[in-house]
C-alpha angles and dihedrals in degrees: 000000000000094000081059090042089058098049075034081062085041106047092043097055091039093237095157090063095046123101125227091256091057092043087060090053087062091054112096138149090244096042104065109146139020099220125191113168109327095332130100143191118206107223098200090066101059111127132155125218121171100334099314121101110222120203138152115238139174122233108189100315099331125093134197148159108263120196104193131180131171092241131031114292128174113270102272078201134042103289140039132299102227129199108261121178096327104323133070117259142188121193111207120194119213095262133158088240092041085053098059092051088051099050084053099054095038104026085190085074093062119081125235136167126310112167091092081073113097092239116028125181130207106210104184107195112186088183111053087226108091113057090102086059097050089046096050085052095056112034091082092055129074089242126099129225139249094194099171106059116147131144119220084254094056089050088045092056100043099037103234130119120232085256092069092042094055082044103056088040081052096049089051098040080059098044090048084043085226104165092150086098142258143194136242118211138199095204126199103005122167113181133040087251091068098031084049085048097053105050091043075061100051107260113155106198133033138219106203106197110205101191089101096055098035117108094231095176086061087075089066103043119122119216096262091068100031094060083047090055087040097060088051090076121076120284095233086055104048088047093059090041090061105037086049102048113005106104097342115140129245134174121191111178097341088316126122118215124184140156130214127221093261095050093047091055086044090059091037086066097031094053105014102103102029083064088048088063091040080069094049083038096059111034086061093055083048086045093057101023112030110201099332102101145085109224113201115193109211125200101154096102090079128100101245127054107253115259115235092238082054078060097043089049098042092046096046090040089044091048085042087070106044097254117157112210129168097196145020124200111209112191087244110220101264131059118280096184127177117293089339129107118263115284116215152075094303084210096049093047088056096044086056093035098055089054089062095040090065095037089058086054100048105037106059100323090254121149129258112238129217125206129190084028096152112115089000084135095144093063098041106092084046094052092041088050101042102042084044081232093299098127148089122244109196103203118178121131091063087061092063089041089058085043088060094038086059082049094049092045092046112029116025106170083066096047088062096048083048094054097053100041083048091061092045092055093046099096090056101042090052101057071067103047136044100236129145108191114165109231090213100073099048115139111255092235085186089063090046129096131222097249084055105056112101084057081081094064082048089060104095086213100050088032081070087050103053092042093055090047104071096094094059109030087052085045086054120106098208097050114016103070085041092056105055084043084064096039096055086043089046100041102131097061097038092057095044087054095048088049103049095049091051083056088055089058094044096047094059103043078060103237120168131246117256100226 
């Protein structure tokens, strides 16, 4: 019946007689589906090839890719186009192989690199359910999109690769007939085996995190060991450490910025050999890639802020070596903890801020990168000011949040099954993740009624909880099945609150319109 309501669409707009060039006409913010019962067609994804018309549609709560032509044709994807009231249809389901196929035919539909692009804007999505809405977010504002962004944890906990994470991002980029470009990034990787599996996957940019390959102790090294570690490394190179950096001046935006011999030996142990892996790093992305990538460097997992003179040392040694990278992530002084708003002094953050904002600048033009960027809505319009824009925000965790809050508006006899699995889990997840919630001010979700609880996912200590929680509520057999299933009945409002609450990020950081 559904499969009839959806040619019935076709046949009566006459979508199998329009050119390309009349399908795009149809194609308008505000027109975003044909609907007929409980089935939609979604108007942005209406493209021709060879005859056939190709769209995505969703019958019930299923959606697919359909190619549809008015006689037999041979099967454009693996399968059969079979005769359906009166035309010739092939149902495609959002596979890894059907994506390929896809991205050949329609090249929009592949990532590349983006970080090139003045603003540039990470949107995780655990779920596979939210890139339209983060389209839709975006697509006012002068900023391009890394749709797929996922670590190895996040794939580990929700049991998806990194092939099934580019092809739901693909699938969406068509339905939402996006072709102005977007990113796919292999985000916090730490050895040469994930980076190798990624690419073979698709990815287009890679965060390299250092914390694994960093040497920590060397933080807390007095002088005593550090010049014992230090003479561990070749004369030829100490020598040139300490001409290059050890009492040498440097300004960045008014700012001077030195390091002392002891510092510079302190940042040749911390980061020696984690460059050292940047360069293994990067010759097997060139390897696979050429030149066709974005490298972020990432050092924010560590726990200290990172000094600018740590900055001034990682960028030069990096360039020293011939390392192209497009962005750096400081750990930046404050807390940027999971889904919450920055803690923090706000004058002291821009006072840092501003150092690195004109290191970045001077020191190769790359961009700063900023993690954990989800809800960091007091340092926006600092961050926005101070980068001139030129900068790339990774945002995940809120994704998941929105996802919930549909969940909490809609179902409520699973949110609550949610919340208090959520607590339970709360021990394990955050041996994973840096959060600091403080259990007595929990909201009491017995004593709440229906109508009140979203105001839960606006708690910034419950808000931690639930972030942390996704691994192991999706992994439940009791509530994750049951929650895709709401999120796909209940698509509409799930993507209008994930894209209202990306605007909010975009507005603050202070990005134009693109009109």
């Amino acid at each position: 019946m559904a499969e009839k309501q959806l040619l019935d669409i076709i046949l009566k707009q006459g979508l199998l007689e329009k050119t390309q060039r009349q399908l795009n006409a149809l194609k308008t913010p505000d027109n975003i589906c044909f609907k007929d019962g409980d089935t939609r067609l979604y108007m942005n994804s209406l493209y021709t090839y060879k005859q056939r018309l190709l769209c995505i549609a969703r019958l019930g709560v299923e959606k697919s890719l359909f190619v549809i032509s008015p006689r037999k044709h041979p099967g454009v994807f693996p399968g059969k186009a079979m005769p359906r009231h009166g035309l010739w249809a092939q149902r495609v389901a959002f596979t890894p192989e059907s994506c390929a196929i896809l991205q050949e035919l329609f090249p929009f539909t592949q990532p590349g690199p983006v970080l090139s692009l003045k603003t540039t804007f990470g949107c995780g999505d655990r779920l596979g359910l939210a890139t339209a809405a983060h389209i839709r977010a975006l697509r006012p504002f002068r900023a391009s999109p890394v749709l797929a962004q996922q670590s190895m944890r996040e794939l580990s906990l929700t049991h998806r690769t990194y092939e099934q994470v580019i092809a739901d991002a693909a699938f969406m980029v068509f339905q939402e007939g996006y072709e102005e470009g977007w990113g796919a990034d292999g985000d916090h990787l730490k050895n040469l085996k994930d980076i190798d599996g990624a690419l073979t996957a698709g990815v287009t940019m890679i965060t390299l995190d250092l914390s694994d390959s960093m040497n920590a102790s060397a933080w807390q090294q007095d002088q005593t060991a550090l010049t014992r570690s230090f003479a561990g490394l070749p004369a030829s190179e100490r020598k040139r450490l300490l001409s290059s950096y050890a009492g040498k001046p440097f300004t960045f935006g008014k700012q001077p910025v030195s390091l002392t011999p002891e510092e510079t030996m302190r940042c040749a142990i911390i980061y020696g050999k984690a460059i050292d892996f940047v360069v293994a790093a990067e010759k097997l992305i060139r390897k696979k890639r050429g030149k066709y990538f974005d490298l972020e460097v990432s050092i924010d997992e560590t726990a200290n802020p990172t000094p600018h003179a740590h900055h001034l040392f990682i960028a030069k040694e990096l360039r020293k070596r011939g390392v192209r990278f497009a962005s750096l992530a400081p750990r930046f002084v404050g807390e940027f903890q999971k889904g919450i708003d920055y803690i923090g002094d706000l004058a002291t953050f821009e006072r840092e801020f501003m150092v690195h904002a004109a290191m970045a600048k001077a020191l190769g033009g790359y961009k700063l990168s900023i993690h954990s960027g989800s809800d960091k809505f007091a340092v926006y319009p600092a961050i926005g000011k101070l980068t001139g824009l030129s900068v790339h925000v990774k945002t995940a965790g809120t994704n998941w949040l929105e996802a919930v809050r549909c969940i909490a508006e809609t179902h409520t006899r699973l949110y609550r099954k949610m919340h208090q699995g959520a607590l339970k889990a709360f021990a394990k997840a955050s041996k994973l993740y840096h959060v600091t919630p403080d259990f007595s001010r929990m909201p009491d979700i017995a004593a709440m009624g229906n109508a009140d609880l979203t105001q839960c996912l606006d708690q910034t200590d419950f808000r931690q909880v639930m972030h942390i929680a996704y691994g192991a509520l999706l992994s439940s057999r009791g509530i994750g099945a049951e929650f895709f299933k709401t999120l796909r009945e209940n698509e509409a409002h799930h993507y209008g609150l994930v894209e209202k609450h990306i605007r909010k990020h975009l507005k603050l950081l202070g990005v134009p319109s693109a009109r």
